[in-house]
Structures are given as structure tokens and as C-alpha cells.
C-alpha positions, 0 to 999 in steps of 0.5 A: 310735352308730347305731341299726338300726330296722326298719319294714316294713308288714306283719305281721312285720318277720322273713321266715316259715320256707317249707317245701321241695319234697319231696325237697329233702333238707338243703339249705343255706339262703343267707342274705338281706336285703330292702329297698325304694326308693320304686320296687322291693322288693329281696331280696338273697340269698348265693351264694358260689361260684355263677355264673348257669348254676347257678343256676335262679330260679324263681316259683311262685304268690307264692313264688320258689325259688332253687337251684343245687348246689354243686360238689364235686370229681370223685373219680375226679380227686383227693381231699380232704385236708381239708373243711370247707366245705359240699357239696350243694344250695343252696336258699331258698323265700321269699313275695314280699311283696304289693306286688311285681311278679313279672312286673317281677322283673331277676335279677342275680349279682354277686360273690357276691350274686344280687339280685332287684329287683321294681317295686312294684304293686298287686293282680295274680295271678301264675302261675310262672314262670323269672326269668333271671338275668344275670351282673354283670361 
């Protein structure tokens, strides 16, 4: 049997709840691992359904913001005869712990995973910016 231990050297090995922008509604809340290698920290987020036009990855102080809509039907073209999957707005606000570089951050969307692969660095301010993100074919 295998057994899953959790070392991270901060605080908490849980990643803290980040409040959304106003106006954000209810939006659904792509679930995510991190991990690191001895270069890069890697934040791996859950998009399904989403290709890279949609989704906008954003830093703002050391903070990133992901989210992008997911689409419904044009009522106007057809109409549901049944629904069970959710609608709206995707988005997540997570920190990005001290050690990453926000400004050596690659974005890739690959089979329903956007990846975030940050270099490791120490001691750096950052300001906000857009990270783009690039399909994986």
C-alpha cells in the first residue's frame, strides 16, 4: 500500500480560500494541484471544456486570477431537453507561494488541464500582469 505524505515548507500544506473580485457572482471553482521539481513550482488547474481563447491568466501582485466562461447553448438556435452540467463563469484566485518567479511563469492548456510552470527564485516584487496561454496539440 502506498502512502500520500505532504511536506511543503510553509505554513499549511492546504492552499488558503482567496476571495473573488466583486462582482464575480458564483462562479465555479476549477480544482487544482501543486507540486514543485527541483527548478519549478507547478500549479495544475481543471478546465474541462475550455481551449486557450477563452481563457485569460492574469497576475496581479502575487496573486494569479484564472477564468474563462463556459458556454451554454444559443437559445435562439435549439433548447435543452435536459441540463446537468454547470454554466457561467469559471474562475480561481490563488497566491503564488514566495518562491516562484511570476515573471518566469509558461501557461500551457493541454487536454483539459492548464498548467502553470513557475522557475524558482528568491526575493523579487512583482507587478500584474497577462500570462499567455498556449495550446498543447
Amino acid at each position: 500500500m502506498y502512502h500520500t505524505q505532504v511536506a511543503w515548507p510553509y505554513q499549511s500544506s492546504a492552499v488558503q480560500c482567496q476571495l473573488l473580485p466583486e462582482g464575480a457572482g458564483n462562479p465555479i471553482i476549477p480544482k487544482m494541484d501543486i507540486f514543485e521539481t527541483r527548478d519549478e513550482i507547478v500549479y495544475i488547474f481543471e478546465m474541462p471544456g475550455i481551449n486557450d481563447k477563452q481563457l485569460e491568466v492574469t497576475s496581479e501582485g502575487r496573486n494569479i486570477v484564472i477564468n474563462a466562461p463556459i458556454l451554454t447553448i444559443d437559445p435562439q438556435e435549439c433548447s435543452y431537453r435536459y441540463q446537468e452540467r454547470s454554466k457561467g463563469l469559471m474562475m480561481r484566485v490563488v497566491s503564488v507561494v514566495p518562491d516562484a518567479d511570476l515573471e518566469r511563469v509558461k501557461a500551457e492548456l493541454k487536454n483539459g488541464l492548464l498548467e502553470l510552470r513557475f522557475s524558482k527564485t528568491t526575493g523579487n516584487t512583482f507587478s500584474g500582469r497577462r500570462i499567455p496561454v498556449h495550446s498543447a496539440q
